[in-house]
C-alpha positions as CSV (number, residue, x, y, z in Angstrom):
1,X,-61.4,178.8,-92.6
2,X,-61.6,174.9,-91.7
3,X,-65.3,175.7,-90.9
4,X,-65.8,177.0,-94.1
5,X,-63.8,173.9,-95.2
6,X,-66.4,172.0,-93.0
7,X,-69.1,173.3,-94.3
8,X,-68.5,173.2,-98.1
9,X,-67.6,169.2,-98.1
10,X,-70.5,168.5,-96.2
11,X,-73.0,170.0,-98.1
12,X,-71.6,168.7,-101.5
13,X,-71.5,165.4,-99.7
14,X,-75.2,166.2,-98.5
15,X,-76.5,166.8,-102.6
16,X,-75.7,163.3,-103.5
17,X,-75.0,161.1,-100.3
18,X,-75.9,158.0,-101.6
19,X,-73.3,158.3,-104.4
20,X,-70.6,159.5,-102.3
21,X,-71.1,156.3,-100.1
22,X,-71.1,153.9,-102.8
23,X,-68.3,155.5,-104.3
24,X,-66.4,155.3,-101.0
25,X,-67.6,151.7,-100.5
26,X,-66.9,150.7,-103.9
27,X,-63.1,152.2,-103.8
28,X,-62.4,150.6,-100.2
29,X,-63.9,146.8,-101.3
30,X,-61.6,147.5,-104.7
31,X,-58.6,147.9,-102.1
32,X,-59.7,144.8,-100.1
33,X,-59.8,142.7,-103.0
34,X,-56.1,144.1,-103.8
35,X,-55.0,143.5,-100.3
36,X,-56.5,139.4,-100.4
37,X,-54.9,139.2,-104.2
38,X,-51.4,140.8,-102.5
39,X,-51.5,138.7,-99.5
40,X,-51.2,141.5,-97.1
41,X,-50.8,141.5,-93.4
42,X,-54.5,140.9,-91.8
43,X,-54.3,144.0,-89.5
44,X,-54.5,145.7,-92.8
45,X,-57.4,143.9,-94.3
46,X,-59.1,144.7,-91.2
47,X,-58.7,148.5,-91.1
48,X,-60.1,148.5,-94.9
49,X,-62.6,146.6,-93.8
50,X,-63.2,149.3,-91.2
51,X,-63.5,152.5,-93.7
52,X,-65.7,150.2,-96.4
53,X,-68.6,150.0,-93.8
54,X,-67.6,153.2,-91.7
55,X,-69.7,156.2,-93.3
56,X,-73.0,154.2,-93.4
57,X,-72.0,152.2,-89.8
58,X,-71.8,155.8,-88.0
59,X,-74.7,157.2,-90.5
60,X,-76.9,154.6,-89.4
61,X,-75.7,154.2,-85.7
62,X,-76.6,158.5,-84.9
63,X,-79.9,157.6,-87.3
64,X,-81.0,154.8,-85.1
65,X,-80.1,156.5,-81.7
66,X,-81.8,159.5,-82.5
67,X,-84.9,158.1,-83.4
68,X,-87.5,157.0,-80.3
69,X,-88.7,153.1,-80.5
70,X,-92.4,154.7,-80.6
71,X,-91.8,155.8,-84.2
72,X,-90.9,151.9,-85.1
73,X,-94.0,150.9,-83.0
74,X,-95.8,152.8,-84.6
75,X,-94.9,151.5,-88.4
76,X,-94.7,147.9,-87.5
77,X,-97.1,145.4,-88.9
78,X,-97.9,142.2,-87.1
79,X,-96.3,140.1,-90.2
80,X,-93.0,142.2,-89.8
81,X,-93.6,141.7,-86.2
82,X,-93.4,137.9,-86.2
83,X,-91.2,137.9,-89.2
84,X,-88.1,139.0,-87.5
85,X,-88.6,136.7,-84.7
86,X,-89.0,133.9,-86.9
87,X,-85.5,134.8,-88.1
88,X,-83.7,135.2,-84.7
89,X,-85.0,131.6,-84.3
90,X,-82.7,130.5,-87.2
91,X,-80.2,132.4,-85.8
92,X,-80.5,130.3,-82.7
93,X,-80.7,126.9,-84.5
94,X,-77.6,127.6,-86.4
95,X,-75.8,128.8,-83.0
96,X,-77.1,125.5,-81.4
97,X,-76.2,124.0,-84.9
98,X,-72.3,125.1,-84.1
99,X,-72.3,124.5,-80.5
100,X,-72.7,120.7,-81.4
101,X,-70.2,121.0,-83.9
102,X,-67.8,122.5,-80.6
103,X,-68.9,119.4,-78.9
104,X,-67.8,116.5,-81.0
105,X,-65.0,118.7,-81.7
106,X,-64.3,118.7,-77.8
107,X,-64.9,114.9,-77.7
108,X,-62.5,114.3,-79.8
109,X,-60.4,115.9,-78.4
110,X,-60.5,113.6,-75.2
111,X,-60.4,110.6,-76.8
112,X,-57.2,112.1,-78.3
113,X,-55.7,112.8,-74.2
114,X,-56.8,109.3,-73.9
115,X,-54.2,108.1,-76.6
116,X,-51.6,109.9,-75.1
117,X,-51.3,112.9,-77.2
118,X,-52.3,115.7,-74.9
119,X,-50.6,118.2,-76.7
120,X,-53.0,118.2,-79.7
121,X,-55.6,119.1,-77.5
122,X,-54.8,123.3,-77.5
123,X,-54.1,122.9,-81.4
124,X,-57.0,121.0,-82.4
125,X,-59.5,123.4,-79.8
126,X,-57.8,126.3,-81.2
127,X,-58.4,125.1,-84.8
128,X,-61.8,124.5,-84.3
129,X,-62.5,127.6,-82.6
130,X,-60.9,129.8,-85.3
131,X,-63.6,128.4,-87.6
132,X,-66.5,128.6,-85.7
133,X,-66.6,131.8,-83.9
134,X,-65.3,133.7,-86.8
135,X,-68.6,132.0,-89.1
136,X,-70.7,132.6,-86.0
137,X,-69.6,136.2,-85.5
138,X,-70.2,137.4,-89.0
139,X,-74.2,135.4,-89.0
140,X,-74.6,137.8,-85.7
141,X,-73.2,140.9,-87.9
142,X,-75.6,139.6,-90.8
143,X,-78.2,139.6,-88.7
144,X,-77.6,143.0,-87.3
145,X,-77.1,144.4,-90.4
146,X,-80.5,143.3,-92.2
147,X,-82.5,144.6,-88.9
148,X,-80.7,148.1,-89.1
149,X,-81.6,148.1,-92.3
150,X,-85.2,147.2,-92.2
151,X,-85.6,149.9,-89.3
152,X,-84.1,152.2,-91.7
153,X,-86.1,151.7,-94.2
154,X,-89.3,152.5,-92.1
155,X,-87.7,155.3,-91.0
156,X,-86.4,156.7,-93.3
157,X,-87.4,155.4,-96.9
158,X,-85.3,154.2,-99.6
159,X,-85.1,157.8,-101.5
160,X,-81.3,159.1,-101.7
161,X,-82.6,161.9,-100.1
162,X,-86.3,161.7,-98.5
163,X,-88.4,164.3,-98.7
164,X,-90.3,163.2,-95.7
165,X,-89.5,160.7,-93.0
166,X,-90.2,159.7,-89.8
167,X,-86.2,160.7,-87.9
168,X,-87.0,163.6,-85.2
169,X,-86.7,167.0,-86.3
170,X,-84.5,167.7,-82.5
171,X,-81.5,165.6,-84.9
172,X,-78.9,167.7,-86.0
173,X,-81.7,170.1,-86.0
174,X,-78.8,173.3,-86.1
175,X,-76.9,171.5,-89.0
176,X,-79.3,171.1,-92.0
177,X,-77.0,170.3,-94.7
178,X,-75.2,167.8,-92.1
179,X,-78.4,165.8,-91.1
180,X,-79.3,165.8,-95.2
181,X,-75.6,164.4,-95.8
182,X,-75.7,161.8,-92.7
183,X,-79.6,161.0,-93.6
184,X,-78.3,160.5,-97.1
185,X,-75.8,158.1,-95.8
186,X,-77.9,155.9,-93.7
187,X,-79.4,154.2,-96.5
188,X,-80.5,151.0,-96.1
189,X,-79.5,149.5,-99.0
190,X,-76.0,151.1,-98.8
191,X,-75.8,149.9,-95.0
192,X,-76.8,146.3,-96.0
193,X,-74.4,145.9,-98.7
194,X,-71.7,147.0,-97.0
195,X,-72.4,145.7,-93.7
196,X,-73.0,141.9,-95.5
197,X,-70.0,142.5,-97.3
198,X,-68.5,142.8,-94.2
199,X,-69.7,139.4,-92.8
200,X,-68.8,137.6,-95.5
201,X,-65.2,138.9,-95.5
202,X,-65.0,138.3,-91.5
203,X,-64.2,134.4,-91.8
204,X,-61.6,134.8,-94.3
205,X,-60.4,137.8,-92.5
206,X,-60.1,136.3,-89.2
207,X,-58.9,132.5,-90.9
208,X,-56.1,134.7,-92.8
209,X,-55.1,136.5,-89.8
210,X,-55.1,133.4,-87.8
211,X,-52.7,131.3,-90.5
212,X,-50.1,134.6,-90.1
213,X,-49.9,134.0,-86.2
């Protein structure tokens, strides 16, 4: 019976993925915005944070996995090629950007010992540091997020349901309706939207949850 259960959610889920995941995404960001609004505890923002991203995360994460780097090879251009080096560059720059803000920061911080006031020295490095790693952790997510979902994209089109595309036929190869529902999910767009919504909130996750400790 629960296979049959099984069974009959996937496959309604697998007619119209994409709308099930914005729908899911859409509900779980409208509970986020309740939970900042209502001043929740942050565990709580984190776990909705969780389930907003979730259905596309693991869609895309078995997606990826299952797919051999020779099929991306294979669709790469040398402008894309370049391209996305170009932006872990930036990504670079604005880490070496925030590691000299951490410096001065840390400087400071001496010439604050070196008035006698040795105590501020955990409060104002612990102040800093719940800034900038939170900011620098959700630019990593960002960035892990767009390159997902460019290599989704080449693999697998931005159709709700592709006809053709370039995932191995070995995934999920004895579950048709499950690879059309988790194929469905992995949509780039839908993965980018959440997954950027998820770096944005990140900071103001992490800065609320800091404030409650």
């Amino acid at each position: 019976m629960a296979r049959v259960t099984e069974n009959r959610v996937v496959t309604l889920i697998g007619r119209h993925p994409l709308a099930w995941g914005t729908a899911w995404s859409a509900a779980f960001g409208v509970v986020l915005a309740a939970s900042v609004a209502a001043d929740w505890p942050g565990w709580l923002d984190w776990l909705v944070l969780t389930a907003l991203v979730l259905p596309s995360l693991v869609a895309t994460i078995i997606v990826l996995s299952g797919t051999p780097r020779r099929h991306f090879d294979e669709m790469s251009s040398v402008f894309s090629h370049f391209f996305v080096r170009y932006l872990a560059l930036v990504i670079a720059v604005g880490a070496w950007s925030a590691s000299v803000v951490v410096g001065a920061a840390i400087s400071q911080s001496i010439q604050l010992a070196a008035e006698g006031r040795e105590q501020e020295i955990v409060g104002i490095g612990f102040d800093v540091m719940s800034v900038i790693v939170p900011l620098v952790v959700g630019v990593l997510w960002a960035a892990f997020v767009l390159r997902c979902a460019w290599f989704l994209a080449k693999a697998r089109g931005w159709a709700e349901v592709p006809e053709r595309d370039r995932i191995p036929d070995a995934l999920l190869a004895g579950h048709p309706a499950l690879r059309r529902a988790v194929v469905g999910l992995a949509h780039p767009a839908l993965f980018a939207i959440t997954g950027l919504a998820v770096a944005v909130a990140v900071p103001f996750t992490v800065g609320e949850f800091t404030v409650a400790l």
